[in-house]
C-alpha positions, 0 to 999 in steps of 0.5 A: 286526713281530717281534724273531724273528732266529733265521735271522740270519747272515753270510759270512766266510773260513775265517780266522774261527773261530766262538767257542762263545758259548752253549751249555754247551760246555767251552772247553779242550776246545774250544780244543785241537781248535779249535788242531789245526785252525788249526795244520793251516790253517797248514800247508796255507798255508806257516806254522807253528802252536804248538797250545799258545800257540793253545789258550790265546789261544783259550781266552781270547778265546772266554770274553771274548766269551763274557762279553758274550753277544753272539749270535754271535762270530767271532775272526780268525786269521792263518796263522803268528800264535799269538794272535787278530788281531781279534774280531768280534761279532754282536749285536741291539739291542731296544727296551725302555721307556726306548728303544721305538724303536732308530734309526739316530741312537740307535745312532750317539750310544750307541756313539760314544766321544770317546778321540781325537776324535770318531768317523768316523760315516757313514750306509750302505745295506746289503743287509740295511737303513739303517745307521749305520758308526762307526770309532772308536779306544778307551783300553782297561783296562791289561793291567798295573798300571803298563803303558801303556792299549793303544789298541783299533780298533773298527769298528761298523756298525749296522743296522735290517733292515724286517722287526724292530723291533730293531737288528742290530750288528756290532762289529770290534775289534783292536789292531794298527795295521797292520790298520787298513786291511785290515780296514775292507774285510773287515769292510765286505765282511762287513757286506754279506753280513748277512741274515736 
């Protein structure tokens, strides 16, 4: 088996915008043009956008993910919201000494966290292979030094493609409540069209 996942990819709508996670691409430049262009989506959808306040959500989600170099990242962009609705990214697990073998349960015990009961884990087929599905809500860091831990929503599906010996992960994260619901669906849909 070979770790090659080079012609890895997925589907998703324009309301996606792929993040510059690699390369040595300045990410200011790349906000405001990236800016110009949803505030042009806006306006073809009826919403109004504000260039300044998407460059610099842009700017800042794109270097958070960034940060954890996952192999592709995607933000979710809402016609009229000026800040990123949820992130998406796409990411591989290797086996390594301590883990010569990245399974289905080791994904669902390693990425499962407790913070309000256990997880809701399930076991899915999709397209590109065996999965493990994990929706699970999170405490995150305070955004402030007496502010409250805002709750992050995350949905994780996990996959072991036949053709590799590593995992494939696709992790979801978002804060609004209200999206809870939707965007199960669009990410599940999303993780139908995995393929390498």
């Amino acid at each position: 088996m070979t770790d090659d996942l080079s012609t890895l990819g997925l589907e998703c709508s324009e309301d996606w915008v792929p993040f510059p996670v690699t390369g040595t691409i300045d990410l200011s430049y790349w906000a405001r043009y990236q800016a110009e262009e949803l505030v042009e989506r806006y306006a073809r959808d009826g919403e109004k956008g504000n260039a300044r306040a998407l460059a610099r959500d842009l700017e800042r989600a794109a270097a958070d993910s960034r940060s954890r170099e996952p192999l592709c990242a995607f933000g979710w962009y809402i016609s009229g919201h000026q800040t990123v609705a949820a992130v998406l990214e796409l990411d591989a697990i290797h086996p390594d000494e301590t883990y010569p073998e990245v399974t289905l349960d080791l994904l669902a015990e390693s990425m499962s966290a407790t913070d309000f009961g256990p997880p809701d884990v399930r076991r899915v087929r999709l397209p590109l292979g065996d999965a493990v599905r994990i929706r699970q809500n999170l405490v995150d860091e305070r955004k402030r030094l007496f502010g409250p831990r805002p709750v992050v929503r995350i949905l994780f599906h996990g996959v072991r493609p036949p053709t590799t010996d590593a995992a494939v992960t696709l992790m979801v994260s978002w804060t609004e409540p209200v999206l809870d619901e939707p965007l199960e669906g669009i990410v599940d849909g999303i993780a139908r069209t995995l393929k390498l």
